[in-house]
C-alpha positions as CSV (number, residue, x, y, z in Angstrom):
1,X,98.9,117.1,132.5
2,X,101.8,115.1,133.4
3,X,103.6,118.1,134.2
4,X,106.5,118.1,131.0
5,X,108.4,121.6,130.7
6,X,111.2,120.0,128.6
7,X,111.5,118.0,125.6
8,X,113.3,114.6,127.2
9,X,116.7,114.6,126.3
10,X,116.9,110.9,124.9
11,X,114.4,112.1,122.7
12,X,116.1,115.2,121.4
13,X,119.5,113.6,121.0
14,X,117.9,110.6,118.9
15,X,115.7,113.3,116.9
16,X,118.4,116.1,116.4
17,X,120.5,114.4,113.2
18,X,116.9,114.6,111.3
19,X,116.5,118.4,112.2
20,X,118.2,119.3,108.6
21,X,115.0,118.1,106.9
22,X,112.7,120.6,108.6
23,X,113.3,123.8,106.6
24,X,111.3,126.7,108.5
25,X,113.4,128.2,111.6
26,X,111.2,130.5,113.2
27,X,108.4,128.8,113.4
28,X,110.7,126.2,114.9
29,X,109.0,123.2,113.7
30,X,111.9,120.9,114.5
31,X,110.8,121.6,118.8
32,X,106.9,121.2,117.7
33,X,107.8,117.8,115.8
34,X,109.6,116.6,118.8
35,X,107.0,117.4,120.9
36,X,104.3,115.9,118.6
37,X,106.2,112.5,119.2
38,X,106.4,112.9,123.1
39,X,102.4,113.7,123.2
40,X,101.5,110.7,120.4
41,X,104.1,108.3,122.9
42,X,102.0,109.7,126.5
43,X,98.5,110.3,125.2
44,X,96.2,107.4,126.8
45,X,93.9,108.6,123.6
46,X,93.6,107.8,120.1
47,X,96.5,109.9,119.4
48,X,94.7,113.1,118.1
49,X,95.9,116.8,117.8
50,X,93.7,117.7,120.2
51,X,94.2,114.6,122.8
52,X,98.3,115.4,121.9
53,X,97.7,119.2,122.8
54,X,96.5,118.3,126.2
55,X,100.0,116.9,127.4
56,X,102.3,119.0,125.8
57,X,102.9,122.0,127.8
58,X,100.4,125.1,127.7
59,X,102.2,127.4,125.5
60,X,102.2,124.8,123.1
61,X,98.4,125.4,121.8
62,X,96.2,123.5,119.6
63,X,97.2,125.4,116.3
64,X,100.7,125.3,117.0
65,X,100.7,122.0,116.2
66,X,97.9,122.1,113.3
67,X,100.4,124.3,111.4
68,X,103.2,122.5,111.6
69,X,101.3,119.4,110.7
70,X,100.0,121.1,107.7
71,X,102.5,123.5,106.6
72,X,104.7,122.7,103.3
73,X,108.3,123.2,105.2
74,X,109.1,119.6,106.0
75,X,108.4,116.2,103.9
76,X,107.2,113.7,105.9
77,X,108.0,111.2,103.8
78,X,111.7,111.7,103.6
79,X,111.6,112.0,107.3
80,X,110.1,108.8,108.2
81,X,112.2,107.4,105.3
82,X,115.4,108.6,107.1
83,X,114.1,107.9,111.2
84,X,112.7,104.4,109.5
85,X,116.4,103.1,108.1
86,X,118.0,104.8,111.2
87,X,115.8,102.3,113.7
88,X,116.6,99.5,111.5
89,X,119.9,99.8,111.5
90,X,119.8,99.5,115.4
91,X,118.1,96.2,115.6
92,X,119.8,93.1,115.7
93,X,120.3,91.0,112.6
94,X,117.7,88.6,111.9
95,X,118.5,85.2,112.4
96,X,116.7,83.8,108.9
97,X,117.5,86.9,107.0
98,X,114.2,88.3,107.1
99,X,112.7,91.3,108.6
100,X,108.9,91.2,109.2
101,X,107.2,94.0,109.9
102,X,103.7,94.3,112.0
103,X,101.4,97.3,112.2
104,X,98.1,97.3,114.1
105,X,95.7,99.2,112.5
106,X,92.8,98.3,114.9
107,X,90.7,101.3,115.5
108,X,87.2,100.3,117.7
109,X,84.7,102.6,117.0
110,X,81.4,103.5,118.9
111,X,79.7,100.5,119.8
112,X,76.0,99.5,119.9
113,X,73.5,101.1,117.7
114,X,74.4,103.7,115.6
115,X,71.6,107.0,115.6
116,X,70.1,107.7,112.2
């Protein structure tokens, strides 16, 4: 545990003009999203809700996170939409006129021989 009790405030202040598109208040989803990205930048794991539930801090539980993941209050589509154009717009101007864009998708499984 690395010790967190608040939510970094260069992260809140980036992640607070998207807060419109997370419609449930009480269950403050907008705090559990910004948490969720914290956890899936510090986690040394795959980047799991369990693995993510280990760093954030202990009143944050497992489920917490589970519901907001699954609940129907937010699109996650619009919001990666919006947080997508917002990074873009920060980065310089490519030289060419051409923006590539690289994803790893590498995931190593178990190694050796598998068990029937």
């Amino acid at each position: 545990m690395l010790g967190l009790t608040c939510i970094p405030p260069k992260v809140y202040d980036f992640l607070y003009p998207f807060k419109p598109h997370f419609g449930c208040s009480q269950a403050r989803h907008f705090v559990l999203f910004c948490w969720l990205l914290v956890g899936l930048i510090l986690v040394p794991e795959k980047g799991t809700l369990k693995g993510v539930s280990r760093i954030v801090p202990r009143r944050l539980k497992y489920w917490a996170l589970l519901r907001m993941v699954r609940s129907g209050w937010w699109d996650e589509h619009a919001l990666l939409q919006a947080i997508s154009a917002d990074v873009l717009r920060t980065l310089p101007p490519p030289s060419n006129g051409v923006r590539h864009l690289i994803g790893d998708t590498t995931l190593k499984g178990k190694r050796g021989e598998q068990h029937p």
